[in-house]
LORO-866132 format. One record per atom (N, C-alpha, C, O, CB): residue number from 0; residue in three letters; chain; y, x, z. Coordinates in nm, 3 decimals, always signed. Glycine has a CB too. Layout:
REM residues N
i | aa | ch | north | east | up
NUM | ala | A | Y | X | Z .
...
***
This chain:
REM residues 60
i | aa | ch | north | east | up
0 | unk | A | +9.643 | +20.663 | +5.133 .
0 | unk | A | +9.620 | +20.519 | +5.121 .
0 | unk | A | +9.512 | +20.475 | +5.219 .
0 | unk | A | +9.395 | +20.514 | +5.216 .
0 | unk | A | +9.581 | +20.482 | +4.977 .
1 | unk | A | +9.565 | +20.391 | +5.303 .
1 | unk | A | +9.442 | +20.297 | +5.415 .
1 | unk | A | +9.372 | +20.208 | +5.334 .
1 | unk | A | +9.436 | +20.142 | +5.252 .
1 | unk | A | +9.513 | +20.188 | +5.548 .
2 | unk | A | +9.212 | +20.192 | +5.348 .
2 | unk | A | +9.165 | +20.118 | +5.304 .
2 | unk | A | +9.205 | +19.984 | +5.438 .
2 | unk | A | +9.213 | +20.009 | +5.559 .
2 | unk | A | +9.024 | +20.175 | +5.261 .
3 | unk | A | +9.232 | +19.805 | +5.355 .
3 | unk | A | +9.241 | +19.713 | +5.452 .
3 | unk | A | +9.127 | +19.665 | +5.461 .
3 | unk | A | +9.048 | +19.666 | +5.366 .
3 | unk | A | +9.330 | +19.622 | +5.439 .
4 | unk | A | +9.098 | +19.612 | +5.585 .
4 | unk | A | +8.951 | +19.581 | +5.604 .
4 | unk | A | +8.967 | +19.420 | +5.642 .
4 | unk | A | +8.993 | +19.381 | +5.755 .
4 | unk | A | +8.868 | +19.684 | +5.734 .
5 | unk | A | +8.940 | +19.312 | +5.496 .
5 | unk | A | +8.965 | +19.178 | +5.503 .
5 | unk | A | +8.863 | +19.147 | +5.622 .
5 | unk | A | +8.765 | +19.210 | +5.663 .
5 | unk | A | +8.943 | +19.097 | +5.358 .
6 | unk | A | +8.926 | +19.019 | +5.666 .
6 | unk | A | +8.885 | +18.950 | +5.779 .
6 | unk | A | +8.795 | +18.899 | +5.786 .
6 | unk | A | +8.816 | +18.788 | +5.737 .
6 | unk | A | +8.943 | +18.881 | +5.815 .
7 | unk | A | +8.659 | +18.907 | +5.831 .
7 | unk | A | +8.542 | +18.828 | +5.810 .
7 | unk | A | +8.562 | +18.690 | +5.846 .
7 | unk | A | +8.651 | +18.652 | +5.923 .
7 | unk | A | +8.430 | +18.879 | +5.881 .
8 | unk | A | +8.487 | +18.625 | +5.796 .
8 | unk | A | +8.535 | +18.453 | +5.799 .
8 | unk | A | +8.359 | +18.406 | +5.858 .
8 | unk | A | +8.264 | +18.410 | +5.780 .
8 | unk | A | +8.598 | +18.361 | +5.579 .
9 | unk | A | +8.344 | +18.366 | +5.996 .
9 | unk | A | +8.207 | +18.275 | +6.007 .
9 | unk | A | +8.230 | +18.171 | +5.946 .
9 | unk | A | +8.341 | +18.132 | +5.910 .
9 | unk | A | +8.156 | +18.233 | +6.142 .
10 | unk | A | +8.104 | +18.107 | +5.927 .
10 | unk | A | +8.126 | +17.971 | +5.859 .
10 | unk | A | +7.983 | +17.910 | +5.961 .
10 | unk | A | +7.883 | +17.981 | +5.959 .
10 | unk | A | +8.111 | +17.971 | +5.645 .
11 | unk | A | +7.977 | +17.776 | +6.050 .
11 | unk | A | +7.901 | +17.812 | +6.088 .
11 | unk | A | +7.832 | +17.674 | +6.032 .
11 | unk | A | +7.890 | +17.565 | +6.034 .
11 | unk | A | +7.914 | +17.866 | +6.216 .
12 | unk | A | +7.698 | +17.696 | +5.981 .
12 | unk | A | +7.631 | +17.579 | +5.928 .
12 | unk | A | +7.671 | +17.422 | +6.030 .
12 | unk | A | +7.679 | +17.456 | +6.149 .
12 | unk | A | +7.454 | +17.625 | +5.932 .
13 | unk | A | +7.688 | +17.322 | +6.019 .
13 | unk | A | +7.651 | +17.220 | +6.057 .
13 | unk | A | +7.642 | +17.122 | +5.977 .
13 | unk | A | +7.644 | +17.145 | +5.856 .
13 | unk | A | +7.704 | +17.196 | +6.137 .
14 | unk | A | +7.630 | +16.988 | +6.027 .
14 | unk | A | +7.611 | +16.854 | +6.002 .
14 | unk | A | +7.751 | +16.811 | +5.920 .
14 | unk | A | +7.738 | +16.747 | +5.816 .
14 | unk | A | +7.581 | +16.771 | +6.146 .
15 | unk | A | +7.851 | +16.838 | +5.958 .
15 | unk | A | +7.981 | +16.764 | +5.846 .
15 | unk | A | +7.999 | +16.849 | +5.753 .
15 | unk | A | +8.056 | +16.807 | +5.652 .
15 | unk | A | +8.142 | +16.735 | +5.904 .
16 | unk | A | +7.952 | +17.006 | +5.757 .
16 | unk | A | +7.943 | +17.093 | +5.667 .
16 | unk | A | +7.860 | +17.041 | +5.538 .
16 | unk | A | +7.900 | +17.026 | +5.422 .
16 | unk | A | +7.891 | +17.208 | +5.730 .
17 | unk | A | +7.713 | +17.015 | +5.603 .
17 | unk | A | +7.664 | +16.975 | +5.491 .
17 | unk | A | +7.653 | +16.848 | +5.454 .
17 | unk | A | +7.544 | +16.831 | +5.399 .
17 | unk | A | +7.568 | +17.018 | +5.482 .
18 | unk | A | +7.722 | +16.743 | +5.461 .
18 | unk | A | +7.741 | +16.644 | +5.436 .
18 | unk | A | +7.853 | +16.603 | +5.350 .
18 | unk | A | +7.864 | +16.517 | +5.263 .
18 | unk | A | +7.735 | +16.602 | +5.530 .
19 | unk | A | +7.950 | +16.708 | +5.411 .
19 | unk | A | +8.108 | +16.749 | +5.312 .
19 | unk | A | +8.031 | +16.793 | +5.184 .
19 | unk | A | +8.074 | +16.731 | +5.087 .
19 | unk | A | +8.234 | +16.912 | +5.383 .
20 | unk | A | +7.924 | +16.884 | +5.149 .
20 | unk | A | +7.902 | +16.947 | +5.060 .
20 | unk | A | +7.831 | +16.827 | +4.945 .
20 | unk | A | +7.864 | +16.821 | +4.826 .
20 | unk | A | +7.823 | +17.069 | +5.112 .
21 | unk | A | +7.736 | +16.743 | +5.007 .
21 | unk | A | +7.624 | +16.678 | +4.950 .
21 | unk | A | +7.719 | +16.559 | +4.862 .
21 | unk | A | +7.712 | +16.524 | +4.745 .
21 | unk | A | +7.503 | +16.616 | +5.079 .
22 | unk | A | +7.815 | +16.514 | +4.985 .
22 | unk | A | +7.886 | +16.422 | +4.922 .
22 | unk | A | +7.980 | +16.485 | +4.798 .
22 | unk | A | +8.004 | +16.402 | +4.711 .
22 | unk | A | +7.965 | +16.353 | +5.028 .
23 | unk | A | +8.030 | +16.604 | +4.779 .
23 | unk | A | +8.141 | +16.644 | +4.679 .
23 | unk | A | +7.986 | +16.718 | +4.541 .
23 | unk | A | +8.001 | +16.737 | +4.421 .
23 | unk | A | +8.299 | +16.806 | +4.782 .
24 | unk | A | +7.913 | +16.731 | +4.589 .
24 | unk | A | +7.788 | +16.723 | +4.461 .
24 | unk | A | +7.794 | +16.639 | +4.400 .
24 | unk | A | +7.822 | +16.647 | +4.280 .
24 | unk | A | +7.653 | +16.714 | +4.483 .
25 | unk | A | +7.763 | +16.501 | +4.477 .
25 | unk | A | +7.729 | +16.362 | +4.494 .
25 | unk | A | +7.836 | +16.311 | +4.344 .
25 | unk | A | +7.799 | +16.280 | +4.231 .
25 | unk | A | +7.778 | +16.292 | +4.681 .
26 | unk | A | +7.993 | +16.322 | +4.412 .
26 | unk | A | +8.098 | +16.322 | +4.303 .
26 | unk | A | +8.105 | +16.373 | +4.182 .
26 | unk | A | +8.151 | +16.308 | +4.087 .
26 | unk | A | +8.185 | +16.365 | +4.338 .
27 | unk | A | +8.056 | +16.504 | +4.172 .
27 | unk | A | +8.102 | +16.604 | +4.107 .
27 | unk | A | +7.975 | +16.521 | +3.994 .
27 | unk | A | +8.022 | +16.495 | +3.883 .
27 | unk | A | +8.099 | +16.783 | +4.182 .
28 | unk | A | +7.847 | +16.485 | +4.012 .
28 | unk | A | +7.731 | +16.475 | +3.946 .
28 | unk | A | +7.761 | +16.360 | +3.870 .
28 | unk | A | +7.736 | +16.355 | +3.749 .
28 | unk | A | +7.608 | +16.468 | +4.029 .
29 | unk | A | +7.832 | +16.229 | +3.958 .
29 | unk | A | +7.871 | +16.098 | +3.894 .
29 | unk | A | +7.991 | +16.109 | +3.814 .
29 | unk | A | +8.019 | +16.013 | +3.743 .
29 | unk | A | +7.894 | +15.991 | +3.996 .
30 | unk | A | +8.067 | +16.211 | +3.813 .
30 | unk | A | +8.175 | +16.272 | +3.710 .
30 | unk | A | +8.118 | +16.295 | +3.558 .
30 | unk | A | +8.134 | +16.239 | +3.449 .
30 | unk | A | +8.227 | +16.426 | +3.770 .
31 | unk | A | +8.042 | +16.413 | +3.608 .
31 | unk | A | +7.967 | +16.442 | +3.475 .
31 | unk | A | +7.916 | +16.320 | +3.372 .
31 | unk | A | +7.953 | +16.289 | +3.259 .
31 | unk | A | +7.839 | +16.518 | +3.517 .
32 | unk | A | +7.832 | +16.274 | +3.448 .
32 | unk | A | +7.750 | +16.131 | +3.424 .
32 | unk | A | +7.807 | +16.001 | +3.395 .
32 | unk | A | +7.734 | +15.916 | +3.345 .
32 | unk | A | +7.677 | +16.098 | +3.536 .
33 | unk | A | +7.968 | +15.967 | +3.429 .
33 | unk | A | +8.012 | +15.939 | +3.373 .
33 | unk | A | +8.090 | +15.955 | +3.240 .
33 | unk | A | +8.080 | +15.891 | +3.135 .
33 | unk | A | +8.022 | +15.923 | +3.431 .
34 | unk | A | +8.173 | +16.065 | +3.276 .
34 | unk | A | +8.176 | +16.148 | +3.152 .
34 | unk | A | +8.119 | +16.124 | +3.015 .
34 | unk | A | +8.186 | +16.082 | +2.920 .
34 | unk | A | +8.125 | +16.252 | +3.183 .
35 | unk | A | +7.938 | +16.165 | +3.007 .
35 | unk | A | +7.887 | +16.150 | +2.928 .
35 | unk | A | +7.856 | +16.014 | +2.882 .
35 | unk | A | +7.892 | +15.991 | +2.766 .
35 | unk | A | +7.818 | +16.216 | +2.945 .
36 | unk | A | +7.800 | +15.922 | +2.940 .
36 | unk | A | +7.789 | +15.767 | +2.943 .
36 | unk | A | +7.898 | +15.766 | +2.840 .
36 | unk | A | +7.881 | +15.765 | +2.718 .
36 | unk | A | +7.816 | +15.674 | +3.098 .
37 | unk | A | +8.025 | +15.767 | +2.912 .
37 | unk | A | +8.135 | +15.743 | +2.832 .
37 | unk | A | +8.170 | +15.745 | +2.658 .
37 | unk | A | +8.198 | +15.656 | +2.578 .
37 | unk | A | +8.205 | +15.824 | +2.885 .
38 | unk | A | +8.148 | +15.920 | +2.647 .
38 | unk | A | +8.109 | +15.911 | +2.531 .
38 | unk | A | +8.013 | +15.855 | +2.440 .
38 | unk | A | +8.029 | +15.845 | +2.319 .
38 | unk | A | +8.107 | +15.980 | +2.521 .
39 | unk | A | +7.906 | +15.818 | +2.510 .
39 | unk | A | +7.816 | +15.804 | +2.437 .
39 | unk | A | +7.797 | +15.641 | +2.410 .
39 | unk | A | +7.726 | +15.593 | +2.322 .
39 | unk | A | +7.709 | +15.879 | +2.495 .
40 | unk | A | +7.872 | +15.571 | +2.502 .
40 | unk | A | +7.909 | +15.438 | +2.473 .
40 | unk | A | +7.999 | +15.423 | +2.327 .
40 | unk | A | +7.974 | +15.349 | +2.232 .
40 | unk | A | +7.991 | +15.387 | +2.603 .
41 | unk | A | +8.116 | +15.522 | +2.343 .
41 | unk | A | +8.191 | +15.529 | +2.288 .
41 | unk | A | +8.156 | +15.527 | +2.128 .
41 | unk | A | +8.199 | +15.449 | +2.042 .
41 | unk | A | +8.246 | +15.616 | +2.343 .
42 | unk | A | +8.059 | +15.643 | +2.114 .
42 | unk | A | +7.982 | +15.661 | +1.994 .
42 | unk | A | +7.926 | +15.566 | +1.939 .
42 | unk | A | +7.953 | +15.527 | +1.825 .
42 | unk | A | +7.896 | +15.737 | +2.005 .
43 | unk | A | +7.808 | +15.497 | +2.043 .
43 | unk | A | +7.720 | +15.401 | +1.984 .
43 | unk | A | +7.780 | +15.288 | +1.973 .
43 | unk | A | +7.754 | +15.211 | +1.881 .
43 | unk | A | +7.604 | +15.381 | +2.047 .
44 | unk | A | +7.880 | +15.258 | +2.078 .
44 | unk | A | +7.967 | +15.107 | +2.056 .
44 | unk | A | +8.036 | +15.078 | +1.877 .
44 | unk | A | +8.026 | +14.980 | +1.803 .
44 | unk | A | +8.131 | +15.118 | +2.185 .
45 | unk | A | +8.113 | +15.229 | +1.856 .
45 | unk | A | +8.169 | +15.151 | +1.716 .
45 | unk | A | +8.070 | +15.194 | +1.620 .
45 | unk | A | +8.088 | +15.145 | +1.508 .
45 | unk | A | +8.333 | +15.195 | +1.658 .
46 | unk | A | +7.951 | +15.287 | +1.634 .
46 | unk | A | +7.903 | +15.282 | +1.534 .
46 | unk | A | +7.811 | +15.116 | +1.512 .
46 | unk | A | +7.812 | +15.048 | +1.409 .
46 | unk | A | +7.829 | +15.416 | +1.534 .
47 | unk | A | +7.744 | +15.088 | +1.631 .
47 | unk | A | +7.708 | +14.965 | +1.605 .
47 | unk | A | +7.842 | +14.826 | +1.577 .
47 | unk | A | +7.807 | +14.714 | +1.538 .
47 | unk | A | +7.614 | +14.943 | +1.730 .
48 | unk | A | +7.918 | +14.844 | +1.591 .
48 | unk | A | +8.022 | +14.775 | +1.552 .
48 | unk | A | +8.053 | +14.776 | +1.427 .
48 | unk | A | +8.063 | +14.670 | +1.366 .
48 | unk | A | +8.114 | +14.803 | +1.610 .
49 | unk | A | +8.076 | +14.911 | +1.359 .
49 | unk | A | +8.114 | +14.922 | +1.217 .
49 | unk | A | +7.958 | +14.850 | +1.158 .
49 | unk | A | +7.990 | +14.751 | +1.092 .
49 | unk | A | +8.156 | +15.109 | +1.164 .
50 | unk | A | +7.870 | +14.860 | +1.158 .
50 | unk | A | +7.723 | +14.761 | +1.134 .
50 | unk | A | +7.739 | +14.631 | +1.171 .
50 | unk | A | +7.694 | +14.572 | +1.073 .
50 | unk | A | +7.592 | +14.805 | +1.221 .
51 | unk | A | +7.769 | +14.558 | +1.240 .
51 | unk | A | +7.748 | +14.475 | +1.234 .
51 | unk | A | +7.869 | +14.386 | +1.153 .
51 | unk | A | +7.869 | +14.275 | +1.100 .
51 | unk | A | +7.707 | +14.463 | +1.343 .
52 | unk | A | +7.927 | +14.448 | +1.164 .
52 | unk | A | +8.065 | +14.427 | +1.069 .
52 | unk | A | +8.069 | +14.421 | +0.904 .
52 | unk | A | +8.134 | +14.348 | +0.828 .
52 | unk | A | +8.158 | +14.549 | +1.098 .
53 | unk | A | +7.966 | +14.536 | +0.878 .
53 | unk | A | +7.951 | +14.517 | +0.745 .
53 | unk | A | +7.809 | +14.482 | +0.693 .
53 | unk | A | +7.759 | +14.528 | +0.591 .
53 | unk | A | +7.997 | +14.630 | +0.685 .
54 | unk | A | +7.742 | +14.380 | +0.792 .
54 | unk | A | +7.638 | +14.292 | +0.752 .
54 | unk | A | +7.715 | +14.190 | +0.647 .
54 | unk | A | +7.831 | +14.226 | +0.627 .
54 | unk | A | +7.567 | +14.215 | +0.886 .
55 | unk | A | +7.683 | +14.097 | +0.592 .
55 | unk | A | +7.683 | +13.958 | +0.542 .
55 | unk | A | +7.702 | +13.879 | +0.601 .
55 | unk | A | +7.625 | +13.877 | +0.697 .
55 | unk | A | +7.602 | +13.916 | +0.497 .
56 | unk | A | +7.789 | +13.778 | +0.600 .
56 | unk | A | +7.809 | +13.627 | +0.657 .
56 | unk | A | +7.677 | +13.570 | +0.606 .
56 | unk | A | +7.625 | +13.602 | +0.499 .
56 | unk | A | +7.956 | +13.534 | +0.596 .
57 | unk | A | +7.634 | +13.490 | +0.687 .
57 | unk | A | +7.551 | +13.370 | +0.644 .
57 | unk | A | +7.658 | +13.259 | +0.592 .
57 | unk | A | +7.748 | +13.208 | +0.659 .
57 | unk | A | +7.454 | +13.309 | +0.777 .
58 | unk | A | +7.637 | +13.243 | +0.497 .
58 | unk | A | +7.723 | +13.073 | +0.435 .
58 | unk | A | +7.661 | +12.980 | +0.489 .
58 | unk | A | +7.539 | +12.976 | +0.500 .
58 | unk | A | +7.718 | +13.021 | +0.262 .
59 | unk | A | +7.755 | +12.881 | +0.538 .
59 | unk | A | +7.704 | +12.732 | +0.605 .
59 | unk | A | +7.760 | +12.619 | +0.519 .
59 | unk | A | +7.737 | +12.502 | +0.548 .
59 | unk | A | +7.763 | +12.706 | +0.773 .
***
C-alpha cells in the first residue's frame, strides 16, 4: 500500500481574504443576535400581552 501524499494548498493572506472573512463573522454574529432578539421579543411580547390583557377595564 502507497501512502498518497494530499496536495498542499497555499492560501496566501490578503486584503479580500480578510475582508471575505470579517464580513461572513460580521453575518454569522447578526444571525445569532438576531436569532436571540427574536426569541426574546417573542417571550416578553406575549407575556406582557397576556398582562395587560388581564388587567381591568376602567369603566367610563
Amino acid at each position: 500500500m502507497e501512502k498518497e501524499e494530499m496536495e498542499k494548498v497555499v492560501v496566501k493572506p490578503t486584503w479580500q481574504l480578510a475582508w471575505g472573512l470579517a464580513w461572513r463573522i460580521f453575518f454569522i454574529c447578526l444571525g445569532i443576535y438576531a436569532i436571540i432578539f427574536g426569541i426574546m421579543f417573542a417571550v416578553l411580547g406575549t407575556t406582557i400581552w397576556a398582562w395587560l390583557q388581564s388587567m381591568p377595564t376602567m369603566p367610563y
